[in-house]
C-alpha positions as CSV (number, residue, x, y, z in Angstrom):
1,X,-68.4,20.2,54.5
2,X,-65.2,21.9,55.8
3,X,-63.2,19.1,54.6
4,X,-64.4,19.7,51.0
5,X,-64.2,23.4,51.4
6,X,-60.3,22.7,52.0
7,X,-59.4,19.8,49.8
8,X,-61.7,21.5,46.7
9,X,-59.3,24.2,46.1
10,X,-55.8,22.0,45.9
11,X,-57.7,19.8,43.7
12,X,-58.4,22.9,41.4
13,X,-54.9,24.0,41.5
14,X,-53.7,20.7,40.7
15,X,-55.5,20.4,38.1
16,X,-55.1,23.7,36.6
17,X,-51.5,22.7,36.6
18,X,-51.9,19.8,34.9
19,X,-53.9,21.9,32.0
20,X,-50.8,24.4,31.9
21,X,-48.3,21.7,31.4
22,X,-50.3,19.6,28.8
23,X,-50.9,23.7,27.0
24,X,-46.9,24.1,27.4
25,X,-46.7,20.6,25.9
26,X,-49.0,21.1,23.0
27,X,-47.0,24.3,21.9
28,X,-43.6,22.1,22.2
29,X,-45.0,19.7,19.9
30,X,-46.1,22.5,17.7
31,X,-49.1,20.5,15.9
32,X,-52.4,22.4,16.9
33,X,-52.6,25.9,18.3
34,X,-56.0,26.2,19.1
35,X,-55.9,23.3,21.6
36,X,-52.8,25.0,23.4
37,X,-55.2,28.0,23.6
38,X,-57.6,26.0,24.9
39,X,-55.6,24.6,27.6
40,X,-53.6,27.3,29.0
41,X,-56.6,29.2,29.4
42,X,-58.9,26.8,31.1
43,X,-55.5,26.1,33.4
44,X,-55.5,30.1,34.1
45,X,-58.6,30.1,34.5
46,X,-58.7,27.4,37.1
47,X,-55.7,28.2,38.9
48,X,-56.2,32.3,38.9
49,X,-59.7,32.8,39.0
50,X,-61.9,29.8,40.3
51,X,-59.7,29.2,43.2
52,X,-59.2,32.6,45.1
53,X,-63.1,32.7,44.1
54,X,-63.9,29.9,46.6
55,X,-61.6,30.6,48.8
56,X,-63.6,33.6,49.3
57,X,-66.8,32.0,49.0
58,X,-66.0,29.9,51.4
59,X,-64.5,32.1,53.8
60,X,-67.6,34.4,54.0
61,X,-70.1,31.1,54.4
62,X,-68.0,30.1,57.2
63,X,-68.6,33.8,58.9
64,X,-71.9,34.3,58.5
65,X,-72.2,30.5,60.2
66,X,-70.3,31.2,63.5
């Protein structure tokens, strides 16, 4: 449990990433705008949002445990 509380996090990060640079792609190549908004925000999302969320989450569980 621990080790998932860790690892989930850098997984979300990397792939928010990953969602940033294929947004940052799509608006080189300049074809469909909607799908860069649709990336760059689920890679915000991901990398703003949903991680410090857990983080938190998880720091609070693991308080109330010891």
């Amino acid at each position: 449990m621990v080790n998932l509380i860790i690892v989930l996090p850098i997984i979300l990060i990397l792939v928010g990433l990953y969602f940033i640079t294929l947004g940052l792609w799509e608006l080189r190549e300049g074809v469909n705008r909607n799908q860069y908004i649709k990336y760059m925000f689920t890679g915000l999302f991901l990398l703003f949002i949903l991680t410090p969320l857990i983080w938190l989450f998880a720091n609070s569980f693991f308080a109330r445990m010891s």
